[in-house]
C-alpha positions as CSV (number, residue, x, y, z in Angstrom):
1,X,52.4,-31.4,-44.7
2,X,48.4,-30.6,-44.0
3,X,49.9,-28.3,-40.8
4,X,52.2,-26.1,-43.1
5,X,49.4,-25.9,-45.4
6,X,46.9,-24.6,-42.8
7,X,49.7,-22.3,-41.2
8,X,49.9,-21.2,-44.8
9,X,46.3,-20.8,-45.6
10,X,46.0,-18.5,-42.2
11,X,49.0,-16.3,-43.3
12,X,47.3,-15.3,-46.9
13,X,44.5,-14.5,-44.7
14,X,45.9,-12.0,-42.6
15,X,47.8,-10.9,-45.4
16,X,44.9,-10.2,-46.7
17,X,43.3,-8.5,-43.9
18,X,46.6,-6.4,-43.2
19,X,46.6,-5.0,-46.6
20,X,42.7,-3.8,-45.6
21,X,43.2,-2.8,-42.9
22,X,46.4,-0.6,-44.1
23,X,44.3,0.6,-47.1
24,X,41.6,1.7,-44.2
25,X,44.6,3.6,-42.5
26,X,46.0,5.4,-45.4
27,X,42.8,6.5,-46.9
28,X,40.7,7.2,-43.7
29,X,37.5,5.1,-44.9
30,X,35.0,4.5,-42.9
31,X,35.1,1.0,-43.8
32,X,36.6,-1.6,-41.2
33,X,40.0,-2.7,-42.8
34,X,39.0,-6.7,-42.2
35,X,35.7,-5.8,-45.2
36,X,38.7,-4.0,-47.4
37,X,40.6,-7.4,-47.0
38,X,37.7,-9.2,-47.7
39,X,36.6,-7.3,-50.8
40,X,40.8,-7.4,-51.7
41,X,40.5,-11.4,-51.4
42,X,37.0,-11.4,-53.6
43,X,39.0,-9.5,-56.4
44,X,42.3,-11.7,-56.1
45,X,40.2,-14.9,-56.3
46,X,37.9,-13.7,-59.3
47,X,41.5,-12.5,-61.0
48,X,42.9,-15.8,-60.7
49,X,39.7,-17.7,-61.8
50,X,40.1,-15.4,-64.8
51,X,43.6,-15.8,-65.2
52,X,43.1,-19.8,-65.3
53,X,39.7,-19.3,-67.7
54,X,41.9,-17.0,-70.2
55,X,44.8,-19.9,-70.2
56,X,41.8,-22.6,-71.3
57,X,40.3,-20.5,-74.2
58,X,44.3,-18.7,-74.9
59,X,43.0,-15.0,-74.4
60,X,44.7,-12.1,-72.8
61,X,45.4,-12.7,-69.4
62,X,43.5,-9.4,-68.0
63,X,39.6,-9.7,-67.9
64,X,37.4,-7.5,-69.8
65,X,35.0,-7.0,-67.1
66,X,33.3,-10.8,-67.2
67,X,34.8,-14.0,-67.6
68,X,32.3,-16.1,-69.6
């Protein structure tokens, strides 16, 4: 079970870092496509620490800028 997890936890990475480095491609950024993945993991972490903070004080599920 801790294997598949790890295999699991590696995939979402380059998931991550495909979908940068994609981004990079498409839009000709100077920007290495593994930051891009980065900077797309930051914001998909933040969104889901939002999402759970909205579900504890029953707001909308989008943040307004700043969860408090």
């Amino acid at each position: 079970m801790a294997l598949f997890r790890l295999i699991l936890h590696i995939a979402v990475l380059f998931l991550f870092y495909g979908a940068g480095s994609l981004l990079q491609q498409w839009l000709n950024l100077p920007v290495p496509g593994s930051i891009l993945g980065m900077i797309l993991l930051f914001m998909a972490i933040f969104q889901l620490a939002c999402w759970i903070h909205a579900g504890f004080r029953k707001e909308p599920l989008l943040c307004s800028g700043t969860c408090r």
